[in-house]
C-alpha positions as YAML, in Angstrom:
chain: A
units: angstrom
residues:
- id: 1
  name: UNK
  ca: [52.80, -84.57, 74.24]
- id: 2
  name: UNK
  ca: [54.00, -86.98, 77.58]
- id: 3
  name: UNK
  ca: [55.67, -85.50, 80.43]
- id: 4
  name: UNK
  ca: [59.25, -84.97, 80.38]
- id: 5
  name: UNK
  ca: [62.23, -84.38, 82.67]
- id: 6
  name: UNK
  ca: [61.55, -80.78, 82.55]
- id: 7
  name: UNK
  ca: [58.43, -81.24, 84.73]
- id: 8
  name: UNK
  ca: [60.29, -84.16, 86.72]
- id: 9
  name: UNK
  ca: [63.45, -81.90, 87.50]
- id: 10
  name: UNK
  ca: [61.34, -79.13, 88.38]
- id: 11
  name: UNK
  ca: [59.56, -81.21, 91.09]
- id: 12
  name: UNK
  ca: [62.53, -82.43, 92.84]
- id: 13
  name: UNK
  ca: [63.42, -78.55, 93.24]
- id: 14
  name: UNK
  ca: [60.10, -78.19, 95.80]
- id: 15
  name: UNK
  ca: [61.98, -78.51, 99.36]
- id: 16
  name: UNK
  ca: [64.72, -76.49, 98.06]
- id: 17
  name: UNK
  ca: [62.77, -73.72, 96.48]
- id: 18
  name: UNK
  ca: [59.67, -73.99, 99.58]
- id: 19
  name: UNK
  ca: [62.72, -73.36, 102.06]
- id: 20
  name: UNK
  ca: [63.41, -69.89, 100.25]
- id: 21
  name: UNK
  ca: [59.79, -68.81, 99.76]
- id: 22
  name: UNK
  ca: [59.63, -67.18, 103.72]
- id: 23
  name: UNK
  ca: [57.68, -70.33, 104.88]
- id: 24
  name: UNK
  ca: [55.09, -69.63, 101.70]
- id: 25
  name: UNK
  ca: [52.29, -70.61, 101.56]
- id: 26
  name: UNK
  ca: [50.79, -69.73, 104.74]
- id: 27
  name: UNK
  ca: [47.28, -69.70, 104.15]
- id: 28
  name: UNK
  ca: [44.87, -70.87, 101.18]
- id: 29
  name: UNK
  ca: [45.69, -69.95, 97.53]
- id: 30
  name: UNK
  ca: [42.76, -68.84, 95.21]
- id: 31
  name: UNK
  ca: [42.92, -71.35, 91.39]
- id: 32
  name: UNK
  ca: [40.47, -68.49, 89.45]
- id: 33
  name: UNK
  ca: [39.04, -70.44, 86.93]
- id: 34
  name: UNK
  ca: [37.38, -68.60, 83.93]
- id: 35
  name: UNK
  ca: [34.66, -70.95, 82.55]
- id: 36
  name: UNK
  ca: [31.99, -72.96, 84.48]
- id: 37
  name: UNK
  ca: [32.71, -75.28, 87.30]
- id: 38
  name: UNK
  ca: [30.41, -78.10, 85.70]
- id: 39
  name: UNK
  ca: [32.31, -79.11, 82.67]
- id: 40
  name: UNK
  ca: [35.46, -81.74, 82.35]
- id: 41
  name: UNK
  ca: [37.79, -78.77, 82.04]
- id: 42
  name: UNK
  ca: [37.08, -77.45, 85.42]
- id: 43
  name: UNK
  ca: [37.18, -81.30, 86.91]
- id: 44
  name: UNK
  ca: [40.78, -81.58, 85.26]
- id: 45
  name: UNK
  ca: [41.96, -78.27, 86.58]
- id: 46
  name: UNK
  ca: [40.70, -79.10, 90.38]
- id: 47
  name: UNK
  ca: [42.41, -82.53, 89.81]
- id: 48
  name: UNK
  ca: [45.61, -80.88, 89.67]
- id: 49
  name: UNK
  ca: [44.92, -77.79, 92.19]
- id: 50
  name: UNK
  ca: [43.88, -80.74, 94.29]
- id: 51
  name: UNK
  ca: [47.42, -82.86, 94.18]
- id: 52
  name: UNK
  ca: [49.02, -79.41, 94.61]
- id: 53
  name: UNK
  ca: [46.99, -78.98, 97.80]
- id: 54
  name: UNK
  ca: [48.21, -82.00, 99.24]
- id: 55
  name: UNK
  ca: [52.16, -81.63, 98.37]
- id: 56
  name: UNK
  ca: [52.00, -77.52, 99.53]
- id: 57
  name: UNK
  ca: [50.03, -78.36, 102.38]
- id: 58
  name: UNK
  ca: [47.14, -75.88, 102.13]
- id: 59
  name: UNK
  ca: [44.31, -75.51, 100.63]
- id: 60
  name: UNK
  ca: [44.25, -74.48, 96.87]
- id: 61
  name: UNK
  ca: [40.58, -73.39, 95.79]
- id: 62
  name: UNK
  ca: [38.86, -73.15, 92.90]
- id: 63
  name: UNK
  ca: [36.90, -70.29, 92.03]
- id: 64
  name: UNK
  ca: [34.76, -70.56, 88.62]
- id: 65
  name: UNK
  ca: [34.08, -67.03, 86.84]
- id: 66
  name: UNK
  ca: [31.77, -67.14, 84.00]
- id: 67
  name: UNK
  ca: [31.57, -64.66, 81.31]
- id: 68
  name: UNK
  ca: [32.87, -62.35, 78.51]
- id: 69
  name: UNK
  ca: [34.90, -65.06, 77.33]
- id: 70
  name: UNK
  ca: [36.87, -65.88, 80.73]
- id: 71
  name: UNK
  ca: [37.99, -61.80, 81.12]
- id: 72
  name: UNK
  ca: [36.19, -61.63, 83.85]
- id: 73
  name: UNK
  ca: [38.18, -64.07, 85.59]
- id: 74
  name: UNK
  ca: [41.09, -62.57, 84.19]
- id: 75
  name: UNK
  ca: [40.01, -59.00, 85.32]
- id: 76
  name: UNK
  ca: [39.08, -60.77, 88.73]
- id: 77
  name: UNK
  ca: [42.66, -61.95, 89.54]
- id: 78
  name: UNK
  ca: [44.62, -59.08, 88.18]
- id: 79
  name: UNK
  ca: [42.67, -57.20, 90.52]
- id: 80
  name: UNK
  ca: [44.12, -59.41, 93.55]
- id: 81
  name: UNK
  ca: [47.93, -58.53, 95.00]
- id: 82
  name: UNK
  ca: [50.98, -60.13, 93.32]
- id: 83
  name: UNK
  ca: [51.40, -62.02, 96.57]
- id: 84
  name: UNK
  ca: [51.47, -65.69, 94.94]
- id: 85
  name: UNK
  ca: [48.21, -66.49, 96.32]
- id: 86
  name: UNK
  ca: [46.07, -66.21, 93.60]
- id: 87
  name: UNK
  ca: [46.70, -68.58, 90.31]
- id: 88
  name: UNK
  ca: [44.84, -67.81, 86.95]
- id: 89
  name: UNK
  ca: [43.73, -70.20, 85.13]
- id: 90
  name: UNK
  ca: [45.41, -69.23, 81.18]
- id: 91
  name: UNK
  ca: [42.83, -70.64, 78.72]
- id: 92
  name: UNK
  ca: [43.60, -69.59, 75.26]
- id: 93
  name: UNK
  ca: [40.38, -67.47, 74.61]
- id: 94
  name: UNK
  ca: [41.25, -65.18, 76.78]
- id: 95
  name: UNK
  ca: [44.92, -65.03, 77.20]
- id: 96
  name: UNK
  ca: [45.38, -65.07, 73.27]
- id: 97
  name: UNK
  ca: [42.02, -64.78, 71.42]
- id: 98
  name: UNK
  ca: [40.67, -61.98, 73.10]
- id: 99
  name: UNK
  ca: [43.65, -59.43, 72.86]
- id: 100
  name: UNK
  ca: [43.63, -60.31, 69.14]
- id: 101
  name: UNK
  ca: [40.03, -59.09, 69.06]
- id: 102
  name: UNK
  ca: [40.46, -55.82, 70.96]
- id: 103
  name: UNK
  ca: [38.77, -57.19, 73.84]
- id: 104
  name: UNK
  ca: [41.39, -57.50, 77.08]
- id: 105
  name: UNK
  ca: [44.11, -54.39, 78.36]
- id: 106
  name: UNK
  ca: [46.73, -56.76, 79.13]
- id: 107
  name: UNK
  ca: [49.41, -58.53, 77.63]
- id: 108
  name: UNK
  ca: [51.99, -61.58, 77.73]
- id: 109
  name: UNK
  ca: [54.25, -59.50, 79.91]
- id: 110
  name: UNK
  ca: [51.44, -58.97, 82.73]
- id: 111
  name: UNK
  ca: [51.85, -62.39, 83.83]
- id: 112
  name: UNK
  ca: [54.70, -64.74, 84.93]
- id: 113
  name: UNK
  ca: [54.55, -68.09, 83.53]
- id: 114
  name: UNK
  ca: [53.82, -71.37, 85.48]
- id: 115
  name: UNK
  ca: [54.18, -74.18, 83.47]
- id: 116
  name: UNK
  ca: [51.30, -75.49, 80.71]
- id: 117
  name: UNK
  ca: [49.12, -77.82, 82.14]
- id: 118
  name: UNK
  ca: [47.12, -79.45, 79.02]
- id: 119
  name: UNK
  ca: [45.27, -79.56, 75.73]
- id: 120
  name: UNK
  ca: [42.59, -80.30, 74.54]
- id: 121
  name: UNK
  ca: [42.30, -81.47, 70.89]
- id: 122
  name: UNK
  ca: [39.69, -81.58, 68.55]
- id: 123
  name: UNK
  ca: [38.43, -83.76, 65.81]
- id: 124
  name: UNK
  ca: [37.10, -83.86, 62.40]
- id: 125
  name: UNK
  ca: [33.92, -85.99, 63.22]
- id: 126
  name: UNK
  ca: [31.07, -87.60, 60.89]
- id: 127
  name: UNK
  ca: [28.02, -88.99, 61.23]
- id: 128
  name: UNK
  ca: [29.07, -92.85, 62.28]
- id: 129
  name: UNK
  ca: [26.47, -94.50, 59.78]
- id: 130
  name: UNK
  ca: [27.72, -91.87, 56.99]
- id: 131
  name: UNK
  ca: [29.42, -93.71, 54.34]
- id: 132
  name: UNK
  ca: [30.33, -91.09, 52.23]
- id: 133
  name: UNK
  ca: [32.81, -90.59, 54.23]
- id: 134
  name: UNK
  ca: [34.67, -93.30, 54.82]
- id: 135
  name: UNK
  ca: [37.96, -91.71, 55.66]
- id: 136
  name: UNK
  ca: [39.45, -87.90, 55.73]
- id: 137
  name: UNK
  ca: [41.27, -87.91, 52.53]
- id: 138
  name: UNK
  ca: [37.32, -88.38, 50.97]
- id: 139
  name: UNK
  ca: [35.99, -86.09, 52.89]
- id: 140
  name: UNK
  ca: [38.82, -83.35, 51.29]
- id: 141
  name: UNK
  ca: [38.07, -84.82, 48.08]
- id: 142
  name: UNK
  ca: [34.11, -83.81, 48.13]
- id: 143
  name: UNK
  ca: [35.56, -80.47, 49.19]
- id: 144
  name: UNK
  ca: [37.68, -79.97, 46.64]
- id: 145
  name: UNK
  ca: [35.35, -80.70, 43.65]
- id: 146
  name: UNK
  ca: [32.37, -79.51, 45.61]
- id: 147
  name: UNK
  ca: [33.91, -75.66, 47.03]
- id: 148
  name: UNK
  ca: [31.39, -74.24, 49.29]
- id: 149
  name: UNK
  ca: [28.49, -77.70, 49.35]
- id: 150
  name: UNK
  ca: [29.42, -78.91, 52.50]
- id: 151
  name: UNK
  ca: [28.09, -77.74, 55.96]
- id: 152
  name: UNK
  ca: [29.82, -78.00, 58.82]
- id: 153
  name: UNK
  ca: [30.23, -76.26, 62.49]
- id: 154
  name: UNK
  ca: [32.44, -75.69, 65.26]
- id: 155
  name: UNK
  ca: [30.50, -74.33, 67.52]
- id: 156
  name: UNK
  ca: [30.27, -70.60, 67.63]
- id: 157
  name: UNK
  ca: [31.34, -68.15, 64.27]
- id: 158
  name: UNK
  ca: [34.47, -67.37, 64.90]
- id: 159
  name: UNK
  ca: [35.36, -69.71, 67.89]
- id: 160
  name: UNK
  ca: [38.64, -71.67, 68.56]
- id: 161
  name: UNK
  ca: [37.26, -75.25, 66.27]
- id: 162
  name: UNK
  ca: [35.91, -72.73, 63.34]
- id: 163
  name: UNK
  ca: [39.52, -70.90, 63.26]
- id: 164
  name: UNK
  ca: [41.86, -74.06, 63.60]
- id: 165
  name: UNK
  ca: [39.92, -75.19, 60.75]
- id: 166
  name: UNK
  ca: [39.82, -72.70, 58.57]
- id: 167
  name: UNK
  ca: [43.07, -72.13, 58.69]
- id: 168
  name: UNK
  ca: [43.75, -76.13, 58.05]
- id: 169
  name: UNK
  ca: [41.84, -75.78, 54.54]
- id: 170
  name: UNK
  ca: [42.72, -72.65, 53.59]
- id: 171
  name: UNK
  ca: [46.01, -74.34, 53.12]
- id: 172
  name: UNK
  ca: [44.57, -77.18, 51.19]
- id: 173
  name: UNK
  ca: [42.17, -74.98, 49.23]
- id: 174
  name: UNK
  ca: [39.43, -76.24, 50.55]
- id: 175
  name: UNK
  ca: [36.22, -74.31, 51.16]
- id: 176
  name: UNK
  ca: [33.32, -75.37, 53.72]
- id: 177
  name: UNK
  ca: [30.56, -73.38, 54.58]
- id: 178
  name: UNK
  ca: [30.31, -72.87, 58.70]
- id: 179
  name: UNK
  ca: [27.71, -72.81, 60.33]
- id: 180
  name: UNK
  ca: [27.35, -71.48, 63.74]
- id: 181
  name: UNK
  ca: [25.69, -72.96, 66.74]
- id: 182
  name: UNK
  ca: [25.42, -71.54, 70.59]
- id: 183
  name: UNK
  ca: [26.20, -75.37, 71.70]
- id: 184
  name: UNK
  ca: [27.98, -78.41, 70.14]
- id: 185
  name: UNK
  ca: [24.63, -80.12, 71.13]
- id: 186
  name: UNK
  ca: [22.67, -78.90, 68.65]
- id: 187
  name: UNK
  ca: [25.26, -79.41, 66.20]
- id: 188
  name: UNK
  ca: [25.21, -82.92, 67.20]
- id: 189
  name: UNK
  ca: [21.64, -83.19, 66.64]
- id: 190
  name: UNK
  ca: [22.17, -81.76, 63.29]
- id: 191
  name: UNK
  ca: [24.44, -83.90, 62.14]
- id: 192
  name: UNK
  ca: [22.93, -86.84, 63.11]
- id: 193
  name: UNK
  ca: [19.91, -85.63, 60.68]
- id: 194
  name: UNK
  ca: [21.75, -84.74, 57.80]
- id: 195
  name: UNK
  ca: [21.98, -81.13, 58.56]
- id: 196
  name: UNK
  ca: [25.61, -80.80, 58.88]
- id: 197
  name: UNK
  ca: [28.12, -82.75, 57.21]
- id: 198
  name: UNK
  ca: [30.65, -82.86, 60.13]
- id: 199
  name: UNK
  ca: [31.41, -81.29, 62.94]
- id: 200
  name: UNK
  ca: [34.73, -79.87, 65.11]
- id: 201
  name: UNK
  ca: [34.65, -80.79, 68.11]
- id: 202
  name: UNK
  ca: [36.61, -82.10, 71.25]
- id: 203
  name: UNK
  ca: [37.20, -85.26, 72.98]
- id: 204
  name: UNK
  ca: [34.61, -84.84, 75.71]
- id: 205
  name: UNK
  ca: [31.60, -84.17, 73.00]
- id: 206
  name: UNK
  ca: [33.14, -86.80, 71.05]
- id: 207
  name: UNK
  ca: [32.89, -89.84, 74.05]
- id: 208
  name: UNK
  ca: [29.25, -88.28, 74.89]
- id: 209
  name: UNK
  ca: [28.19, -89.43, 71.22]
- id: 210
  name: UNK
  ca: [29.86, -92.75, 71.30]
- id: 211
  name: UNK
  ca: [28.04, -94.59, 68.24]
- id: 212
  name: UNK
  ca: [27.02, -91.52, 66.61]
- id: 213
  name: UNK
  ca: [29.93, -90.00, 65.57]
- id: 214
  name: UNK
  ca: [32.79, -90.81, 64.29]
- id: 215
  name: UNK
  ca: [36.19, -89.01, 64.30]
- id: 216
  name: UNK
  ca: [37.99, -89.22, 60.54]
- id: 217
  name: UNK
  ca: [40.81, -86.88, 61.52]
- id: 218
  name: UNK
  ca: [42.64, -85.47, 65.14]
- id: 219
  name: UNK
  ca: [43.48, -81.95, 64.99]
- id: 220
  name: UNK
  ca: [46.89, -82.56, 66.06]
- id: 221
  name: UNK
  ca: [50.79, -82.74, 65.67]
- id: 222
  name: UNK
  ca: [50.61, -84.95, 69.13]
- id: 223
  name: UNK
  ca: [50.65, -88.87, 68.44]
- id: 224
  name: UNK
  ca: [48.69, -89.43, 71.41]
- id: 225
  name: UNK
  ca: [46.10, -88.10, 70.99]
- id: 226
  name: UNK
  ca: [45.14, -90.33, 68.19]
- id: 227
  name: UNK
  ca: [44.94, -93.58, 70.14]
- id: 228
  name: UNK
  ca: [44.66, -91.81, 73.97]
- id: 229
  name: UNK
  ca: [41.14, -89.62, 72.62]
- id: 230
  name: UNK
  ca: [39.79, -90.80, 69.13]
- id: 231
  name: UNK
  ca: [40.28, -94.49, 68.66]
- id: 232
  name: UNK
  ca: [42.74, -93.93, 66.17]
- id: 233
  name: UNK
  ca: [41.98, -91.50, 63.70]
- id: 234
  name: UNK
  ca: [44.80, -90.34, 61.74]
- id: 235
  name: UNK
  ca: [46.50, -87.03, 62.91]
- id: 236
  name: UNK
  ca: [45.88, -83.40, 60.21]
- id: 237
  name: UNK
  ca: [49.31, -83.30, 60.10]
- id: 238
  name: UNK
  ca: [49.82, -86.62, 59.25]
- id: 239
  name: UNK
  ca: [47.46, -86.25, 56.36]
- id: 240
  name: UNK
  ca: [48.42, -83.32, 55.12]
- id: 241
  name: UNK
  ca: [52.47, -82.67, 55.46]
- id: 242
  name: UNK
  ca: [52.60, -79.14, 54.76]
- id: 243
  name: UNK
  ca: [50.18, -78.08, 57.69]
- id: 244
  name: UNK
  ca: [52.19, -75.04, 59.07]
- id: 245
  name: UNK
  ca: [50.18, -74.38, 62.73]
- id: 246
  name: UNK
  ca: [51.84, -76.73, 65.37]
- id: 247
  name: UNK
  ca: [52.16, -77.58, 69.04]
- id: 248
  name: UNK
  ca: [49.30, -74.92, 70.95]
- id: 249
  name: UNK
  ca: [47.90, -73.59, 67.49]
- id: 250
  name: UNK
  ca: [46.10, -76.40, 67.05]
- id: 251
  name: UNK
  ca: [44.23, -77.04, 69.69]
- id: 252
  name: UNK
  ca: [42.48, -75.62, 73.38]
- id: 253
  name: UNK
  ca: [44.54, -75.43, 76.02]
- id: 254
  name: UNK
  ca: [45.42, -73.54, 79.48]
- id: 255
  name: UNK
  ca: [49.28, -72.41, 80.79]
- id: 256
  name: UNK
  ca: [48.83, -71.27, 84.73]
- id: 257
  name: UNK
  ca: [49.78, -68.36, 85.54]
- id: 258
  name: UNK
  ca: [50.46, -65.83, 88.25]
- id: 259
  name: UNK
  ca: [50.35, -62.13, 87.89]
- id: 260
  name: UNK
  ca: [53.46, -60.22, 86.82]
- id: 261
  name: UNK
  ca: [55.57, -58.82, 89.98]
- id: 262
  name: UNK
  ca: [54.81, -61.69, 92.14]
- id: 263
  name: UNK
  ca: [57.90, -62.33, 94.34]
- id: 264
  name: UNK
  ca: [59.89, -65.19, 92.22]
- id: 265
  name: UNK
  ca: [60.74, -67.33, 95.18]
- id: 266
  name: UNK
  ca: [57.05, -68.19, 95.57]
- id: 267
  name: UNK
  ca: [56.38, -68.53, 92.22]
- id: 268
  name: UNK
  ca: [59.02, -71.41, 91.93]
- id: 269
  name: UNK
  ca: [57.60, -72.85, 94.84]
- id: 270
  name: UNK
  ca: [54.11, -72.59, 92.39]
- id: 271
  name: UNK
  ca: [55.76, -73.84, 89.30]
- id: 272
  name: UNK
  ca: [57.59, -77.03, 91.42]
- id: 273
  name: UNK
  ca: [54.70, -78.11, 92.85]
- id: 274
  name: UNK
  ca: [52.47, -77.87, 89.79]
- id: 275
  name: UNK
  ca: [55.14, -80.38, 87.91]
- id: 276
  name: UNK
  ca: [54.88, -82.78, 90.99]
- id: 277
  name: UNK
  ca: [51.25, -82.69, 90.80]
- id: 278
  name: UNK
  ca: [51.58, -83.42, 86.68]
- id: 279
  name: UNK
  ca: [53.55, -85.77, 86.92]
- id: 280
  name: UNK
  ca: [51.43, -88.28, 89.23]
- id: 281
  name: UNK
  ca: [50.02, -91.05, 87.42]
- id: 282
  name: UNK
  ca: [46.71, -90.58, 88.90]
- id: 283
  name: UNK
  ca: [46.01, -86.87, 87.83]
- id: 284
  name: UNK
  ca: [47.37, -88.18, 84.47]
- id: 285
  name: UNK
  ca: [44.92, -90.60, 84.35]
- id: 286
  name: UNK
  ca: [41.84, -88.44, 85.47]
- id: 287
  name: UNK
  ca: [43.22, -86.07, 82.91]
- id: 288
  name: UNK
  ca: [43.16, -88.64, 79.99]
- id: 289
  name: UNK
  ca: [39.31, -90.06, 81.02]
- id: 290
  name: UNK
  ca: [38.59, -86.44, 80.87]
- id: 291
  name: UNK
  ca: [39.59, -85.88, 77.53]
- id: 292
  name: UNK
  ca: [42.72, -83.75, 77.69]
- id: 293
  name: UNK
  ca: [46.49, -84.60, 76.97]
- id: 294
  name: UNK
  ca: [49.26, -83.32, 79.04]
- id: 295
  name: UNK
  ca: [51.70, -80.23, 77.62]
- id: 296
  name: UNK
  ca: [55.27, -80.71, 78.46]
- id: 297
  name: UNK
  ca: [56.35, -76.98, 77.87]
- id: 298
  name: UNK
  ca: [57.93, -75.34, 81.02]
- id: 299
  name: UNK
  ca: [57.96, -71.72, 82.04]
- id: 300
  name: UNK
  ca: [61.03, -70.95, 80.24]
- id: 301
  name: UNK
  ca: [59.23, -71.80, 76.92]
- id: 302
  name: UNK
  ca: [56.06, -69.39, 77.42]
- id: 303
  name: UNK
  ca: [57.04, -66.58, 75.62]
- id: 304
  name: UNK
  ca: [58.16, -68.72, 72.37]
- id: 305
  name: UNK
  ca: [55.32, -71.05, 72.03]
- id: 306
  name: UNK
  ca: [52.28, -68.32, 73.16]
- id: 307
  name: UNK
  ca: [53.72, -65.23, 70.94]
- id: 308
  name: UNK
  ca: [53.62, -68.36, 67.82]
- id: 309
  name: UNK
  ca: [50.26, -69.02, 68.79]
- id: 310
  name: UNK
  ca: [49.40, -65.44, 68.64]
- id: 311
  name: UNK
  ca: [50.64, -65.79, 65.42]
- id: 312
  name: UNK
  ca: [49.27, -68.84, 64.24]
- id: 313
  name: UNK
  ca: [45.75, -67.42, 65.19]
- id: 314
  name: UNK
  ca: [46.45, -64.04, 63.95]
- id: 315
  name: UNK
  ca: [46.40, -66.36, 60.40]
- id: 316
  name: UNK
  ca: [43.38, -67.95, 61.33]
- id: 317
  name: UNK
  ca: [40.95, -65.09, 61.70]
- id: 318
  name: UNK
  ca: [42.08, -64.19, 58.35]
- id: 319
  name: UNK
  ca: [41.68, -67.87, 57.15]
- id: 320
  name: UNK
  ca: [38.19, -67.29, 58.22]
- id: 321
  name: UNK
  ca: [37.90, -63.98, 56.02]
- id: 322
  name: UNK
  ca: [39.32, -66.21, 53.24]
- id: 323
  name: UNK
  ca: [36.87, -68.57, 54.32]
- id: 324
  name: UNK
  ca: [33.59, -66.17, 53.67]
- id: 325
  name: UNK
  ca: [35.00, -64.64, 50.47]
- id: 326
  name: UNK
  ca: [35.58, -67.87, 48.89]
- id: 327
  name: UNK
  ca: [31.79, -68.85, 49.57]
- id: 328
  name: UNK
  ca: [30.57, -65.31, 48.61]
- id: 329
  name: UNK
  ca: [32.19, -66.10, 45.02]
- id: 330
  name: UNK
  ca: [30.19, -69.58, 44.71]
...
C-alpha cells in the first residue's frame, strides 16, 4: 500500500493546525515503544519519530518497553497525562491480540487515532535447495493429499504468522502441523535440516537467510510487497481468490496513537506531522531496506479497518482450534 493524498493533504495542514495547538509542543515528546530497541522495527519507528523531530522542532524520544507482549508499554503510557506528549507505539499484539485473549483493560475507544504507519508482511518460505517445492500451488498440493505430514512454524503457538496462516488454509482445507519455536532462528536452522518443511516468517528474517530460503508465497493483498520484500513471489491472495482476511489481517503492523482525551488541537498537530514525516522519500526508503511497507489508512479509517481486524483474528484463533482438531483426527 503507497502513500496517498490523504497523508499528503494532511501534511500541508501542519502550520495551520501548529498555530492552534497553544504554541504545542513546548518541550520533548515521549515515542513509547513496546518491543526491544535492537530490532528493524524499532530502527523504522525512530526513523519516523526522527523526521517528526526535525519538522516539530523538538525532540521526539524513543523509549523501548519490553515485556508481556508490549502491555507494559501500553500500561506505561496510559499511565502518563493526555497532554499530547506521550505517543504509543500501536503494534497489533497488543492493541488487538491481547484484548482478544483476556489479557489488556482497555479498548479501541481509550485511544485517539494517529494515522498507521506500516506493515510488515510475511512469507511462505522453503528451504532454497528444496525442490519439492518448486512453487506454492505444490506446496498446497502435498497438503492436500498429505493432511497433517507437513511441519511447519511461525514462531511461537499461537503467534501472529501461526494465526494468519491457519486461517489462510483453513479456507483451503488444508492441514499443517505447527510447530512452535521461542525464535525464528531456530526455525531457520530447522528448516535448513529437513526438520521443518517451511516456515512463516517476515521480510527481515527472510533477507538475513538470503540463499537459504526461499519465499513461494507473500502473505498479502498489497502488490508491493511482492517485488519491494520477496523478489517476487506471488501474493496468497493472488493464489487463492477466495481468501477473505484483507488489508491489516494479514500481516504485522503498528497505527500511532495517543491516549483518549488528549486535547484535539495537538493531536492534529501529531497526526500532520507524522504524514509529513511518511511521506519523505528518505524515511520511505529506510523503511523499505528495513523490511516494512507503508499503510496509507488515515485516522478517520481506524475504527473500520482495526474493529475488521479484530474480527479477522477473532477467526483465526479459531482457525487454529480447527487447526489442532483436524490433526488430532489423523
Amino acid at each position: 500500500m503507497k502513500l496517498t493524498s490523504i497523508l499528503a493533504a494532511a501534511a500541508i495542514a501542519l502550520s495551520g493546525q501548529a498555530a492552534l495547538a497553544d504554541d504545542y509542543p513546548e518541550r520533548p515528546i515521549t515515542h513509547v515503544f513496546p518491543w526491544s530497541a535492537a530490532g528493524p522495527a524499532y530502527a523504522a519507528s525512530q526513523a519516523v519519530a526522527d523526521r517528526m523531530s526535525e519538522i516539530l522542532n523538538v525532540q521526539i524520544g524513543m523509549q523501548a518497553r519490553t515485556g508481556a507482549g508490549g502491555m507494559n508499554a501500553f500500561r506505561q503510557a496510559m499511565a502518563e497525562p493526555a497532554d499530547g506528549y506521550t505517543v504509543i507505539d500501536g503494534w497489533v499484539a497488543p492493541l488487538v491480540i491481547a484484548p482478544l485473549a483476556g489479557r489488556s483493560d482497555f479498548t479501541l475507544d481509550d485511544f485517539i487515532p494517529l494515522n498507521a504507519v506500516l506493515a510488515s508482511p510475511f512469507a511462505i518460505m522453503v528451504r532454497a535447495d528444496d525442490d519439492r517445492f518448486p512453487d506454492f500451488e505444490s506446496l498446497a498440493a502435498f497438503i492436500a493429499e498429505n493432511p497433517g505430514q507437513i511441519r511447519y512454524s511461525g514462531g511461537g503457538d499461537l503467534g501472529l504468522p501461526h494465526q494468519v496462516t491457519a486461517l489462510v488454509f483453513q479456507g483451503q482445507n488444508l492441514v499443517a502441523r505447527h510447530v512452535p519455536y521461542q525464535g525464528m532462528s531456530d526455525a531457520v536452522r530447522d528448516l535448513r535440516s529437513g526438520i521443518l518443511d517451511f516456515i512463516v516468517a517476515n521480510a527481515g528474517q527472510y533477507r538475513a537467510n538470503t540463499g537459504e530460503v526461499r519465499a513461494i508465497a507473500a502473505i498479502s493483498d498489497d502488490p508491493a510487497v511482492s517485488d519491494a520484500l520477496y523478489d517476487g513471489a506471488p501474493l496468497i491472495t493472488d493464489i487463492f481468490d477466495n481468501v477473505g482476511p484483507r488489508d491489516l489481517s494479514l500481516v504485522g503492523w503498528t497505527w500511532w496513537l495517543v491516549k483518549a482525551g488528549t486535547p484535539m488541537d495537538r493531536v492534529e498537530v501529531l497526526r500532520a506531522a507524522q504524514a509529513e514525516a511518511m511521506a519523505d522519500p528518505e524515511v520511505q526508503a529506510t523503511l523499505t531496506q528495513l523490511g516494512f511497507t507503508m499503510l496509507d489508512f488515515g485516522h478517520d479509517q481506524y475504527e473500520s479497518i482495526v474493529s475488521q481486524t479484530r474480527t479477522d483474528l477473532a477467526a483465526a484463533v479459531e482457525a487454529i482450534e480447527w487447526e489442532r482438531e483436524q490433526l488430532a483426527a489423523q
